[in-house]
FIVO-718230 format. One record per residue (C-alpha): residue in three letters; y, x, z. Coordinates in nm, 4 decimals, always signed. Example, Ala and Ser with C-alpha at 12.3 -4.5 7.8 and 13.67 -1.06 7.14 Angstrom:
<r><type>ALA</type><v>-0.4500</v><u>+1.2300</u><w>+0.7800</w></r>
<r><type>SER</type><v>-0.1060</v><u>+1.3670</u><w>+0.7140</w></r>
//
This chain:
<r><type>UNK</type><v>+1.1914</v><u>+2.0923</u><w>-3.2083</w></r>
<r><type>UNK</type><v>+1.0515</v><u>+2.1021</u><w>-2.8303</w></r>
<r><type>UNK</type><v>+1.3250</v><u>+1.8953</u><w>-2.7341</w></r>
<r><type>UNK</type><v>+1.2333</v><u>+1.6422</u><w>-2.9757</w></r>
<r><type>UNK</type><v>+0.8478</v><u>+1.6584</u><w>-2.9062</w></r>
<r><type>UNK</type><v>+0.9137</v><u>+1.6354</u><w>-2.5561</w></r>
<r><type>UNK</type><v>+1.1577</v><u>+1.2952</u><w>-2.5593</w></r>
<r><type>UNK</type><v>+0.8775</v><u>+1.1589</u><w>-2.7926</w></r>
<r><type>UNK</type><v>+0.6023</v><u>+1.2467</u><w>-2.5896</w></r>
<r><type>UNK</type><v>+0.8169</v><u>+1.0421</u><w>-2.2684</w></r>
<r><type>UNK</type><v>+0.9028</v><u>+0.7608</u><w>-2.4957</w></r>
<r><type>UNK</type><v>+0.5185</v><u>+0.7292</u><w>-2.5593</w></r>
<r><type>UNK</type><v>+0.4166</v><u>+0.7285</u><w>-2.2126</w></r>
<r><type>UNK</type><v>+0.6660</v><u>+0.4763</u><w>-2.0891</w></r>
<r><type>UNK</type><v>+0.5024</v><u>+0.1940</u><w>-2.1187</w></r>
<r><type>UNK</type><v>+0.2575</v><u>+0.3873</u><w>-1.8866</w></r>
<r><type>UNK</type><v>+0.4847</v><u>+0.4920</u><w>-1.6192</w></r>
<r><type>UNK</type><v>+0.6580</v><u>+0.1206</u><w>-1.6222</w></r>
<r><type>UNK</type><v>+0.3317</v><u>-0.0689</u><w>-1.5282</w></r>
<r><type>UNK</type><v>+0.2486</v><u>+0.2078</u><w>-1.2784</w></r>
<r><type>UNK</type><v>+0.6063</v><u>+0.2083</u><w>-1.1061</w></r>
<r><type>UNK</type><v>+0.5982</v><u>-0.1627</u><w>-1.0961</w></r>
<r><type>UNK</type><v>+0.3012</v><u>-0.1937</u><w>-0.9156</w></r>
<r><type>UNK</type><v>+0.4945</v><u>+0.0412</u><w>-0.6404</w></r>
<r><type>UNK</type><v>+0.7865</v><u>-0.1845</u><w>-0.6781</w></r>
<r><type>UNK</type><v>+0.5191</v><u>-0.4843</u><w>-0.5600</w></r>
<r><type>UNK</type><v>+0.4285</v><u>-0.2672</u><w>-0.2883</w></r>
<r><type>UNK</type><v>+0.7623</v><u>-0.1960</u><w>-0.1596</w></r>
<r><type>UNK</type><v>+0.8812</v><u>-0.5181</u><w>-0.1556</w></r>
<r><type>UNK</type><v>+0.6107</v><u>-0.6324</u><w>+0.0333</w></r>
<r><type>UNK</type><v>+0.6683</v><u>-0.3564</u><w>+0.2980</w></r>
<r><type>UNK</type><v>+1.0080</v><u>-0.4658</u><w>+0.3127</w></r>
<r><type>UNK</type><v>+0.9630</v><u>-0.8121</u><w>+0.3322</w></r>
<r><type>UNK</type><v>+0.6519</v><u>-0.7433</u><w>+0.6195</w></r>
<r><type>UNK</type><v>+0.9563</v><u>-0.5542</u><w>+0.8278</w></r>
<r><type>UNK</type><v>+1.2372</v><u>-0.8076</u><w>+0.8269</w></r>
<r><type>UNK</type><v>+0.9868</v><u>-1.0579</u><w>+0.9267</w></r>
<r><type>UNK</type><v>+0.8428</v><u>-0.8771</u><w>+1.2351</w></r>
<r><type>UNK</type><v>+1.1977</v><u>-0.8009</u><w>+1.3135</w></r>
<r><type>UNK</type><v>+1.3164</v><u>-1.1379</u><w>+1.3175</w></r>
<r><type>UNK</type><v>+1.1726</v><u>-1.3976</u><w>+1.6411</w></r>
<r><type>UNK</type><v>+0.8740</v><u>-1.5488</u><w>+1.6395</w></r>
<r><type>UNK</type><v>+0.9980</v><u>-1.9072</u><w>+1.5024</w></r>
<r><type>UNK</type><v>+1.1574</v><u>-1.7722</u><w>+1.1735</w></r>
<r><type>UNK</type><v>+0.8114</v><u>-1.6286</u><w>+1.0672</w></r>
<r><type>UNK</type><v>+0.6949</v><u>-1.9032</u><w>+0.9259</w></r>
<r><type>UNK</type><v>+0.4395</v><u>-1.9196</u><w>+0.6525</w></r>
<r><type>UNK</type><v>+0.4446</v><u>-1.5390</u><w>+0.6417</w></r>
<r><type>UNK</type><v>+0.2050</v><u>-1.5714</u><w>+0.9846</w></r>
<r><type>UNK</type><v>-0.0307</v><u>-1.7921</u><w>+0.7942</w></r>
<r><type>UNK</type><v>-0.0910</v><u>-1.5341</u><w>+0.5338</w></r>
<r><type>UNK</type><v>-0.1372</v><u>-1.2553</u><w>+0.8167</w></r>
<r><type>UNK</type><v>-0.3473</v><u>-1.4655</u><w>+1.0481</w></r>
<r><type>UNK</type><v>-0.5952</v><u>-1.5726</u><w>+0.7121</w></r>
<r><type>UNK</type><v>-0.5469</v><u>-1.1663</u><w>+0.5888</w></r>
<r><type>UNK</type><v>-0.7117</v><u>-1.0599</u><w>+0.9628</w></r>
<r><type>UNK</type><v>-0.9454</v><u>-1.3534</u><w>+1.0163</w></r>
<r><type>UNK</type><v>-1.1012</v><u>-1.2722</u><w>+0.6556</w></r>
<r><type>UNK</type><v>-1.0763</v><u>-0.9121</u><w>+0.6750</w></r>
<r><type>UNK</type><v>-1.1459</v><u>-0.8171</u><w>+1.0261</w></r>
<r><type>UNK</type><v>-1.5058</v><u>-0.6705</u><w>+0.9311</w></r>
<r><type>UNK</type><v>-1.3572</v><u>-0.4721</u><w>+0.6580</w></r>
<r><type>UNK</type><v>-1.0952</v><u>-0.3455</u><w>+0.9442</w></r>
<r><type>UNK</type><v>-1.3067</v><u>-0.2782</u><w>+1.1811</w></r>
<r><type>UNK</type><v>-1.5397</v><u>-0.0415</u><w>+0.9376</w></r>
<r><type>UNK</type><v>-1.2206</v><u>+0.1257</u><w>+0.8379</w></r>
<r><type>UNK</type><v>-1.1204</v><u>+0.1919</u><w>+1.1889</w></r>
<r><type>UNK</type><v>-1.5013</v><u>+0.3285</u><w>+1.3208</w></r>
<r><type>UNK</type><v>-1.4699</v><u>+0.5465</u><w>+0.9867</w></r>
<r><type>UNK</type><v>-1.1501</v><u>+0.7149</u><w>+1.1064</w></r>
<r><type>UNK</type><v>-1.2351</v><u>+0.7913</u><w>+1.4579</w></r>
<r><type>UNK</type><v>-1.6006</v><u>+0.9703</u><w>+1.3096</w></r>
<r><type>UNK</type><v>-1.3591</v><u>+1.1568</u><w>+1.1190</w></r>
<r><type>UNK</type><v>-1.1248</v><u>+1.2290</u><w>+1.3889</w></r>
<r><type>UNK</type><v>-1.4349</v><u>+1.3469</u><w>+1.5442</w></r>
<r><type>UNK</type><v>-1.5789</v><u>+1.5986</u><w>+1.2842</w></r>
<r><type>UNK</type><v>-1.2527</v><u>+1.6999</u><w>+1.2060</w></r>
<r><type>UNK</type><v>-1.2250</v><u>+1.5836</u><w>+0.8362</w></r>
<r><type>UNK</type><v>-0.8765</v><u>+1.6357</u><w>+0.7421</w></r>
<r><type>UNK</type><v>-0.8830</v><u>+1.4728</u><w>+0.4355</w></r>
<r><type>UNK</type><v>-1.1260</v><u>+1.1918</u><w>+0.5029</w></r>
<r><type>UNK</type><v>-0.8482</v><u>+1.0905</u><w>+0.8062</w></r>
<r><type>UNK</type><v>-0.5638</v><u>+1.1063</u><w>+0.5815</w></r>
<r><type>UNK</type><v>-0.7510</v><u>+0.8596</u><w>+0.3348</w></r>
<r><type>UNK</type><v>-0.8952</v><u>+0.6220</u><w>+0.5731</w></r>
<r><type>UNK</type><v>-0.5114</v><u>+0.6390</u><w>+0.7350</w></r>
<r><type>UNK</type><v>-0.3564</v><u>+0.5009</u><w>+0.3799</w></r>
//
């Protein structure tokens, strides 16, 4: 009867786990595209640049807070703050 209760209780949650896996499917795929573009020369990047050169033009304030966050961390020695502001 546990057996049974358990598969149930997976089947009901699967929806769950799909949409969250295929968000990290998204995410993976756009690390792996991100690294056999920089790996490739200059000239075969393409409209991949556009998006990255847009991405740090509109985003450079938000970068720049992040990065002054981390090194106050660094500096109070907030483990945990460093490891989020890292991710």
């Amino acid at each position: 009867m546990q057996a049974i209760l358990s598969f149930a209780y997976s089947f009901h949650k699967a929806p769950i786990a799909y949409y969250s896996c295929n968000v990290l499917l998204d995410d993976y795929t756009s690390i792996v595209v991100f690294y056999d573009t920089i790996t490739t020369t200059a000239d075969m990047w393409g409209q991949y640049s556009v998006t990255v050169f847009y991405n740090l033009v509109f985003n450079w304030v938000d970068i720049f807070y992040e990065l002054i966050s981390l090194y106050r961390s660094w500096e109070e020695r907030e483990w945990t703050m460093i490891g989020k502001f890292i991710a």
